[in-house]
C-alpha positions, 0 to 999 in steps of 0.5 A, a space after each residue: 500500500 502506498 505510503 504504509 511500511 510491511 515488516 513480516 516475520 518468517 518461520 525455519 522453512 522461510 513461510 511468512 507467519 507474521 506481518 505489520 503493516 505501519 502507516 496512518 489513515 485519515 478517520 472515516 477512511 478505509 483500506 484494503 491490505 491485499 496478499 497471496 496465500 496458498 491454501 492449505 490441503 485440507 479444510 480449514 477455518 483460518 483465523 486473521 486476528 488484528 491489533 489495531 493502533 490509533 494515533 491516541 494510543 487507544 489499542 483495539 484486538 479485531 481477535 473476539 469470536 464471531 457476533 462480538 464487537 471485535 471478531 476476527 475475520 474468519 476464511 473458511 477452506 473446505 474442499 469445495 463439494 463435488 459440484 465445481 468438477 461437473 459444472 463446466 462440463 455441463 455448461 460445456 454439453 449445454 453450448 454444444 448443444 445449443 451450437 448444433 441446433 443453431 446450425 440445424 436451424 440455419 441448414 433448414 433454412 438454407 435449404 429451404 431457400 435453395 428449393 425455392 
């Protein structure tokens, strides 16, 4: 983000465990910090619990359970079901589908003419 440092912390492996991001933000603004994660091989509920710093020194931990003041956002990783792996090929088999009858339709038609 322009004008905001971001310090990680890093396991043995390298893998970020940790990170700050510092800057200021004028009140009644919002700000996205956007990063890439790879999500984990089985499901999962990640928890991304939040210490949050105003300029008066008042300190606010986004960490409470859903339904409470301050939740922490919560990422739900599951495997998805199974209908994600059937869904293109049925909207596959549908555009081919709809792809012959439109070139039935225009050879009827085509023929029609050419026996008039």
């Amino acid at each position: 983000m322009p004008g905001w440092q971001l310090q990680t912390t890093t396991d043995s492996t390298g893998r970020a465990t940790f990170a700050v991001w510092t800057g200021s933000l004028p009140p009644a603004r919002f700000v996205e910090f956007p990063f890439v994660a790879v999500n984990p091989k089985s499901p999962a509920r990640i928890a991304w619990p939040v210490t949050q710093l105003y300029a008066d020194g008042q300190r606010v931990q986004w960490s409470g359970p859903r339904g409470s003041e301050t939740p922490a956002s919560i990422t739900e990783v599951n495997n998805g079901g199974t209908w994600p792996l059937w869904l293109p090929t049925v909207l596959a088999a549908f555009a081919l589908l709809v792809a012959v009858i439109s070139v039935a339709f225009s050879l009827r038609g085509r023929m029609a003419k050419a026996e008039a």
